[in-house]
C-alpha positions, 0 to 999 in steps of 0.5 A: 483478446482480453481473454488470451493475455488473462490465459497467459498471465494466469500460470506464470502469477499462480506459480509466483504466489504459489512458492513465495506462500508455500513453505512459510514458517508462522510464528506462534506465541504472545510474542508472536501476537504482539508484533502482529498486533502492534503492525496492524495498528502501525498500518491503520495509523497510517490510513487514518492520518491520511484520511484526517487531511484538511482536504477532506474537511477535518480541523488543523488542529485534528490533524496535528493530533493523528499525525502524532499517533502515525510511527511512521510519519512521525519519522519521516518528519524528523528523517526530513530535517536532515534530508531533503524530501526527494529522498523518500521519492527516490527510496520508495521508487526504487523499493517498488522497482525492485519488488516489480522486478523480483517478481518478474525473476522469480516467474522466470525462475520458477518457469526455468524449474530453478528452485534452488535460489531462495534469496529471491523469493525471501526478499519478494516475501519481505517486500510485499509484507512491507511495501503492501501490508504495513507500509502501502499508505506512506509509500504511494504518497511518497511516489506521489510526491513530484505530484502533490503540490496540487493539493499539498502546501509542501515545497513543490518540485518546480520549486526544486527545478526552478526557484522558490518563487515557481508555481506548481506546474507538474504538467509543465517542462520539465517537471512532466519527464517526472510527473508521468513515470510518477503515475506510471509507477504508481498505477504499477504499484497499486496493481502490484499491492491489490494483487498480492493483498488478494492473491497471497492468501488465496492462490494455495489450495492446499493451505494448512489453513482451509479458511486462508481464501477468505483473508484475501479477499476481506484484505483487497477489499480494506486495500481498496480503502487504502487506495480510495483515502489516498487518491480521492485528495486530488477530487477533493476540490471538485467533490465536498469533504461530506461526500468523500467522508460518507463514501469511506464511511460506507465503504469501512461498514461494508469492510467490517460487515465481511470481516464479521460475516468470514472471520477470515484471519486465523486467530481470534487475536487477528480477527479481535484486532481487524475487527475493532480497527475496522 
């Protein structure tokens, strides 16, 4: 059974990846390198804050230090005394939506042999480049937020529905009716982000670039990290802080000896780059 759906799947995502990779300008030059760097260090920045959290055994005072050095939470901060929290839930429900979505039309489009709409396939490059590999860290944590009340001291949504006084109670009506699409849609996305992290690079064979197989695979495997750094939070009261550090210390070893072992960018700049941020 298992079998047949994979067989079913298979045309409809190598065609998807195929056109949204075929045809891709690539920039070339210093300016080129700067902004490829300058991306990379706003991804791991990131991972790195959320991986200095409290639950996992790090100081107040550590903490404080990487959230000042991650561009984006820094913004969100100052974005939130203006508006309230939510806000990043809904905007980062709909962005996975609508990724989701354009996924699915431009399949269809591609199945109906029309080509012609490129609009489609631009926003889906657009998004996955932005929602998977600069951006995956703070997303999935905004999905989370109807959640996070479990092992964060920001305000919860059953304060929201109910009053300031209400205790965290995500599985409780009606904060439920949220809680499970939350999930839902965060499993989706998390799906969707180690797919294309895999997929984008390596579903041409015909590549201009013979070794772009290989980026895709050492990306999954640093997109795995992603995931693991953002979840494991909510184990963090039945696993100790020393066990969920080895297993990101042991795992980021395993992502830097494939990054050695491939080099799977395709410039020495990249490569230099991944590899000291590893």
């Amino acid at each position: 059974m298992a079998s047949i759906v994979l067989d079913k799947l298979k045309q409809p995502v190598f065609n998807l990846f195929y056109i949204m990779t075929e045809g891709v300008q690539v920039e070339a030059g210093f300016a080129a390198y700067r902004k490829t760097v300058f991306l990379l260090f706003v991804d791991v920045l990131q991972v790195i804050r959320v991986m200095c959290s409290l639950r996992y055994g790090w100081t107040e005072e550590t903490q404080g230090m990487v959230q000042k050095t991650d561009i984006v939470y820094m913004f969100t901060s100052l974005v939130s005394k203006l508006i309230p929290r939510y806000s990043f839930f809904i905007l980062a429900a709909v962005l996975v939506l609508v990724a989701l979505m354009d996924s699915y039309y431009v399949v269809q489009l591609f199945k109906a042999g029309n080509v012609q709409k490129l609009w489609p396939v631009k926003l889906l490059r657009f998004l996955v480049a932005s929602l998977v590999t600069i951006l995956f860290s703070s997303v999935i944590k905004w999905l989370l937020i109807p959640v996070e009340c479990l092992v964060s001291e920001e305000k919860s949504f059953s304060e929201f529905v109910h009053d300031e006084e209400a205790r965290c109670t995500p599985w409780g009506m009606p904060e439920i009716m949220i809680s499970i699409p939350t999930i839902l849609l965060a499993g989706a996305y998390i799906i969707f982000a180690l797919g294309t992290s895999y997929l984008a690079f390596e579903i041409n064979p015909l590549s201009r670039n013979p070794r772009a197989m290989h980026t895709g695979r050492v990306e999954l495997l640093f997109a795995f990290n992603k995931v693991a750094v953002t979840l494991l939070v909510y184990l963090s009261d039945l696993v100790t802080p020393v066990v969920i550090s080895l297993i990101f210390f042991f795992w980021t070893i395993h992502v830097f000896r494939q990054h050695i072992k491939l080099l799977p960018f395709h410039s020495a700049v990249t490569n230099n780059v991944r590899g000291g941020i590893y």
